[in-house]
N, C-alpha and C positions, 0 to 999 in steps of 0.2 A: 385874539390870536389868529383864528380863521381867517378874520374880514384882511388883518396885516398879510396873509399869504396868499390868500386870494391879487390884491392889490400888488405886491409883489411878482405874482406870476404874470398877472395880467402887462404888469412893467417890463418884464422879462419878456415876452411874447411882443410886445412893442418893438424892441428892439430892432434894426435893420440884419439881415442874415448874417453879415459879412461879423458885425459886431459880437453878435450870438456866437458864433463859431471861434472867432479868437477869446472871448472871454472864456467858453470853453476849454479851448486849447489852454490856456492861462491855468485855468481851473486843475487841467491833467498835470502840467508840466511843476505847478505849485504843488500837489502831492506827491510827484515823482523826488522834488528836488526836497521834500520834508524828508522822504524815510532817507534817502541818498546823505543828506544830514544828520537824521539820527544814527542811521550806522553807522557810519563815518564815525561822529565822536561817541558815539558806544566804545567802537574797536579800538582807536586812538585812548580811551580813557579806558579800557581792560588792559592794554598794552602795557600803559604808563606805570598802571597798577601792581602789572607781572612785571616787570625791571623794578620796579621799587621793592618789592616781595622778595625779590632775588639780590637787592642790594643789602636789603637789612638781613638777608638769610648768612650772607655770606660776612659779613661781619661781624653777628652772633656767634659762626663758627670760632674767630679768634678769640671772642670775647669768652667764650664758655673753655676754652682750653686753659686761660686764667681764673676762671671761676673753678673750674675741678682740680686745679693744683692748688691754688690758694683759699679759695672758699669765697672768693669778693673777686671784683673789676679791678683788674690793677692798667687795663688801656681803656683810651673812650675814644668814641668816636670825632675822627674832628667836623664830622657832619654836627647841622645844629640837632642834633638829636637827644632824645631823653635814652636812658641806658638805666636797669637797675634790678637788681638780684631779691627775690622774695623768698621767706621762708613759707613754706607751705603746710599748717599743722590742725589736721580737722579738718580740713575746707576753709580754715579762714588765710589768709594772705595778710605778712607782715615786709615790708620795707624793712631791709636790711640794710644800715647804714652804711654810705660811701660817701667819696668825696665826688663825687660827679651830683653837677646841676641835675634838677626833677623838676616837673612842674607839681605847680599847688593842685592840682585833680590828682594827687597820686590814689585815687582811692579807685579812678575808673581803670589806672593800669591795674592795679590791687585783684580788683572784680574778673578782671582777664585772665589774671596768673589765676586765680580759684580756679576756673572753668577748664584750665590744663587735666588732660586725661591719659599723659604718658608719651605723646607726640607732639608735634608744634601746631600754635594755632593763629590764625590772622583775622582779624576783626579792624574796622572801622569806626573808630569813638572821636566824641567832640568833647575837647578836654575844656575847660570852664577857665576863660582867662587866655588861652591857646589857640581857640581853634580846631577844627577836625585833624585827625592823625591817624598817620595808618600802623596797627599794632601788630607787633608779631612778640609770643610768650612760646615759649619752648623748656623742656625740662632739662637740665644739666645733671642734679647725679642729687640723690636719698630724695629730701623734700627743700629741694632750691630749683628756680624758676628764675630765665633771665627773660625780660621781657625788657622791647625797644620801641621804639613811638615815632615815627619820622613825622613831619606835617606834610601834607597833604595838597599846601597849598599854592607850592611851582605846580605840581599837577594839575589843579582845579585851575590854575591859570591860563597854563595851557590850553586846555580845553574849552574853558570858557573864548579866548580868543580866536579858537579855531568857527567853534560855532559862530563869534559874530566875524568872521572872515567868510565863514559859510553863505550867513545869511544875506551878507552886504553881496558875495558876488549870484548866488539865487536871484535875488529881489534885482542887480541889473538886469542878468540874463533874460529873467520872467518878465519884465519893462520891455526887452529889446525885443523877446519873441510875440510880446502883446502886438506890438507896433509892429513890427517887421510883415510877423501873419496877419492881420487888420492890412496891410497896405498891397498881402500879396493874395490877401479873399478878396479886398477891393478890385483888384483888376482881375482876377479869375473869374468874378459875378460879376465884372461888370456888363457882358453878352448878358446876363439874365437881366439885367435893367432896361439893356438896347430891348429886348422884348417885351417887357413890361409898358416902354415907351411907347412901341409900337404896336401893342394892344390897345392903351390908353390914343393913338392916333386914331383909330379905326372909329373911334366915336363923333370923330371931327368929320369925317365922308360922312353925305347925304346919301342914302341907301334907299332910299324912297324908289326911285326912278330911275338909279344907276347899278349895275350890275358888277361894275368896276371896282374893285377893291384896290389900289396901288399901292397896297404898303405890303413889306417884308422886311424881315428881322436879318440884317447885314454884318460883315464881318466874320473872320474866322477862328479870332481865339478861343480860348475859354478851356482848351484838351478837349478828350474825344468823346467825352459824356456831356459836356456843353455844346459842341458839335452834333452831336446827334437829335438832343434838344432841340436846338436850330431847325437842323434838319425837318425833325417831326413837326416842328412852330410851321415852319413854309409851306410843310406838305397839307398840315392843316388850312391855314390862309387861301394858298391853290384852289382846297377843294370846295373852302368859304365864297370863294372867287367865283368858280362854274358853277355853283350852286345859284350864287347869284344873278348871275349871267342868265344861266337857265331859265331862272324864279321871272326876271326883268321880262326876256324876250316871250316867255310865256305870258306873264300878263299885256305883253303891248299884243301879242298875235289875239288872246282873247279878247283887247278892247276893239284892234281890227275887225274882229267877227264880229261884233256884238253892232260895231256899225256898220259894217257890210249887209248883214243880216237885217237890220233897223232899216239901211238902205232899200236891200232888197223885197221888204215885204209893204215899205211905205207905196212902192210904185204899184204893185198893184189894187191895194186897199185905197189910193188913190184914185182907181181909174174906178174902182165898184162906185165909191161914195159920185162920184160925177156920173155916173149914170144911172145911179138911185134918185138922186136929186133931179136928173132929167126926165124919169116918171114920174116925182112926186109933182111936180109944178107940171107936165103933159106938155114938156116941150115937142116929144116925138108922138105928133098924134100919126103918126099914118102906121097900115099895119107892118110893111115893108123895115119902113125905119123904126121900130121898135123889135121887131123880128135881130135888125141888124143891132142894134142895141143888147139883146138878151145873149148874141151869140158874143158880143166882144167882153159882156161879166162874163158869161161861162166859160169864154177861152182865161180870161185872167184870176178866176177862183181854181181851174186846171193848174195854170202856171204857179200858183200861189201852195198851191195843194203839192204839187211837184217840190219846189223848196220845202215846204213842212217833213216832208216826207225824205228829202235828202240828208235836213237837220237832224230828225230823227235817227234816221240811218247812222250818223256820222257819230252822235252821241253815244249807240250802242255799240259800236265799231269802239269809243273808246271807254268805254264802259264794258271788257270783255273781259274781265275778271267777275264781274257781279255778275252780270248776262252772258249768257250765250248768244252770239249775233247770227252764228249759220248754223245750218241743219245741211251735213254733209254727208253724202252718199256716194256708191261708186257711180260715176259719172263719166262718158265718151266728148271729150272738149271737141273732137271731130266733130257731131253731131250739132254741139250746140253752138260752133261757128258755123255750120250750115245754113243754122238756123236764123241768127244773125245777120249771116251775108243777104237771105233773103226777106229780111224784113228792111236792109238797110236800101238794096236794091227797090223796092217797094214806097218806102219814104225819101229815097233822093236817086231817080234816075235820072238825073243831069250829070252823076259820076258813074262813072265806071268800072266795077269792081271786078277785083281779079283773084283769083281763090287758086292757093297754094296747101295740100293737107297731104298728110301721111294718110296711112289707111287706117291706124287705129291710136287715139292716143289714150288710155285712161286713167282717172287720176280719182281720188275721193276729195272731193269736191260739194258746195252750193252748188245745184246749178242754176237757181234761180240768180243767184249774186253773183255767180259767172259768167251769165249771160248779160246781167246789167253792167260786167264789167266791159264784155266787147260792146256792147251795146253804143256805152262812153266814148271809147273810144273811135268807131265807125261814125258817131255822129261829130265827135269833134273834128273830125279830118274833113268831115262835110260841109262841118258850121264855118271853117276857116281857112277853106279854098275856095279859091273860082269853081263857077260852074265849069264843066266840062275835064276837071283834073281828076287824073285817072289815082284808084286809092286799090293797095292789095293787103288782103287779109292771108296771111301765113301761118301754119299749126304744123307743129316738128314736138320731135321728141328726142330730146339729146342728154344721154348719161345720165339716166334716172329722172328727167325735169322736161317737163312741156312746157313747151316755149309759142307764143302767142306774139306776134308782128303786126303791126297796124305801120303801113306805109303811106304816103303819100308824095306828089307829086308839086305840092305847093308853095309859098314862096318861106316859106318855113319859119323856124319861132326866132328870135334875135336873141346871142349867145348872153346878153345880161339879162335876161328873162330864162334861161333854163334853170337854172338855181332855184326859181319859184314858182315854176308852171304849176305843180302840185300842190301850191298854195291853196287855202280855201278861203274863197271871192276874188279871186289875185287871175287879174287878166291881163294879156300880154298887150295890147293897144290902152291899157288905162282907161278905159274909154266904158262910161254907165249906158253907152249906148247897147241894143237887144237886135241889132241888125247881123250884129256876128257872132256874138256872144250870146250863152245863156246868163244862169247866176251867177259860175265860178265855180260849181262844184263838184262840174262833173268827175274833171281827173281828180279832186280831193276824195270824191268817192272813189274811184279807180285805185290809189294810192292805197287808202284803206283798207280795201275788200280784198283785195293782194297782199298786203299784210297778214289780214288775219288769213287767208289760206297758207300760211308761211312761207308765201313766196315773197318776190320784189320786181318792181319797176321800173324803167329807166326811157329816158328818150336821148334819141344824135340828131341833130338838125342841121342843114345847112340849104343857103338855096336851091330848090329844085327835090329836094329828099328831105323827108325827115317821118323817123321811124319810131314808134312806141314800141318797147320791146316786155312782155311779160311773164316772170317763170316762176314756177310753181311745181311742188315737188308729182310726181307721177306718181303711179301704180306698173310694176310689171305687167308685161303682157300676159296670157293666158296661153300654157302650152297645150 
């Protein structure tokens, strides 16, 4: 019995929504329209019952008005009815001869007339040879009892045919609401299938490599709890979509670095192994060119050391929930573009620098990573101008925010490369050449270290100008 309900349910739960729900519906409307039928002919068969009750009442009246003058029936009903006077002596009941028809059961009307207690009484007996009948016994006068018997059976007909009049138009109704509701869940879910479809598409896009998702769940029926479902399907999909977007461009940016990087560290590990190799074989005997030998590894274990050292940086920079990358203090950015200016003036005096400062800016701040931020900057304006292009470094303090300018005079970045200059390894000439360029990462550093002081940076370029602009929140002055 278990395993048959189990299996059952399991059938049951197979079923398509649409189907579940009008079989339901079926299910409700089939017990509404049972009891709707039982009462129905309940009332109809109480009804029928009281007018027959009240037919036989009212022609006992005449009947018993001959019964008390005469002692016997001298009218009869011209209903097919049974009619018949009992003496009542003891409690037992005798038929008192008349000339009116009686059925062969007189013994069940007999048992009736006993059961008289001084008022009238109605009972429902199946008389043997007859049929059911409905009885009524009343006392007329000493110990006489008229009792009547009508059948029962135009009643039970009636009712019987109302019931199957009932049932036949139920069982269409129930048929027309099965099918009608089935074919009006079918189009009300049908939006939940357009979704379902279009979740089952989603497995057909290659997600590997594309960030693109192009499917959404279309169409606007359904009412406004299918509408909203929509709604919420899209908004999902949407955010399936940028996620992916996201997830894609993130890993092609890390496969970019991973060979940029690769790039960047082969060329110098390159140049060591060719110059290891030219002392082990004593290509450079003289002491001159071995001198010069030792200084171009140690410029390229420098340069090498330098990239380690920005990767590093750049990791902790996004690693700044687990670590802390600055150690921040109050700090005068005056001072430390001073400092700047003349170390920048020190390493490229073929430029020009021109220095613009307030008198006091101060902010909490790195300042070691504040300074390699100007640092960045003043070398990039250097690496990729002519000599002789004049470059001014600016420090203002506006509306809470120190603001840091690195200008230049040069032939400036080209507007499809500003979107990526903050790239990291992403150079504006494309070019692996070291003649203008470093690795890439300078402003990637710059970007970052601005970040995490919760400021931001932005550059404007055009021929002739172009400006680094850097803000960063301040410190009040000191009253």
């Amino acid at each position: 019995m278990r395993d048959r309900t189990r299996r059952w349910l399991d059938s049951w739960r197979g079923m398509p929504l649409g189907t579940r729900l009008a079989l339901a519906l079926g299910g409700v409307a089939l017990t509404v329209f049972a009891v709707i039928a039982v009462v129905t002919s309940l009332s109809i068969q109480d009804y029928l019952e009281r007018r027959l009750d009240e037919q036989m009442k009212q022609t006992q009246l005449q009947q018993a008005a001959d019964v008390k003058i005469y002692g016997d029936l001298r009218r009869h009903s011209v209903l097919d009815w049974y009619s018949g006077v009992f003496v009542v002596d003891d409690g037992d009941a005798v038929l008192k001869p008349t000339g009116a028809d009686l059925p062969r059961d007189v013994d069940r009307l007999a048992a009736v007339a006993e059961r008289v207690r001084g008022t009238e009484l109605f009972e429902t007996v199946h008389l043997r040879g007859d049929g059911t009948y409905r009885v009524r016994a009343c006392p007329v006068k000493d110990d006489l009892v008229l009792v009547t018997a009508a059948p029962q059976e135009d009643l039970d007909t009636t009712v019987r045919q109302l019931v199957i009049v009932e049932v036949a138009a139920f069982l269409t109704a129930l048929i027309a609401l099965v099918v009608a509701g089935r074919t009006v869940l079918h189009r009300g879910l049908r939006p939940l299938a357009d979704m379902a479809s279009t979740a089952h598409d989603i497995t057909s896009h290659d997600l590997t490599d594309s960030g693109r998702l192009p499917v959404r769940a279309e169409g606007d029926g359904g009412g406004a709890e299918v509408r909203e479902l929509r709604t919420a399907f899209n908004t999902m999909l949407a955010h399936i979509d940028s996620s992916l977007t996201a997830r894609t461009a993130a890993e092609q940016r890390l496969r970019r670095f991973v060979a940029d990087a690769s790039h960047e560290l082969r060329t110098p590990l390159t140049s060591l192994r060719g110059y290891a190799d030219l002392f082990r074989y004593a290509a450079a005997s003289q002491p001159a060119e071995r001198e010069a030998h030792l200084e171009r590894m140690r410029s390229e274990a420098t340069r090498m050391s330098h990239l380690l050292d920005d990767l590093l940086l750049l990791a902790r920079l996004d690693s700044a929930e687990v670590e802390e990358p600055l150690r921040q203090r109050r700090t005068d950015l005056v001072e430390l573009a001073d400092e700047a200016a003349a170390g920048f003036r020190a390493a490229h005096p073929g430029h020009p620098l021109t220095l613009r400062f307030d008198d006091e800016v101060p902010l909490r701040a790195d300042p070691l990573r504040l300074r390699q931020v100007l640092d960045n900057l003043l070398t990039n304006a250097a690496v990729h101008t002519p000599p002789g292009t004049p470059v001014t470094l600016a420090v203002s303090r506006t509306d809470g925010a120190a603001v840091v300018r690195v200008t230049d005079a040069g032939p400036g970045v080209p507007a499809e490369d500003l979107e990526r200059i903050f790239d990291r390894f992403y150079r504006a000439d494309d070019s692996r050449a070291r003649e203008r360029g470093g690795s890439g990462l300078g402003l990637s550093v710059v970007r970052s270290l601005v970040d995490a002081h919760g400021g931001s940076v932005d550059v404007t370029s055009e021929p002739g100008h172009t400006t680094f602009t850097v803000t960063v929140p301040a410190e009040p002055r000191a009253l």
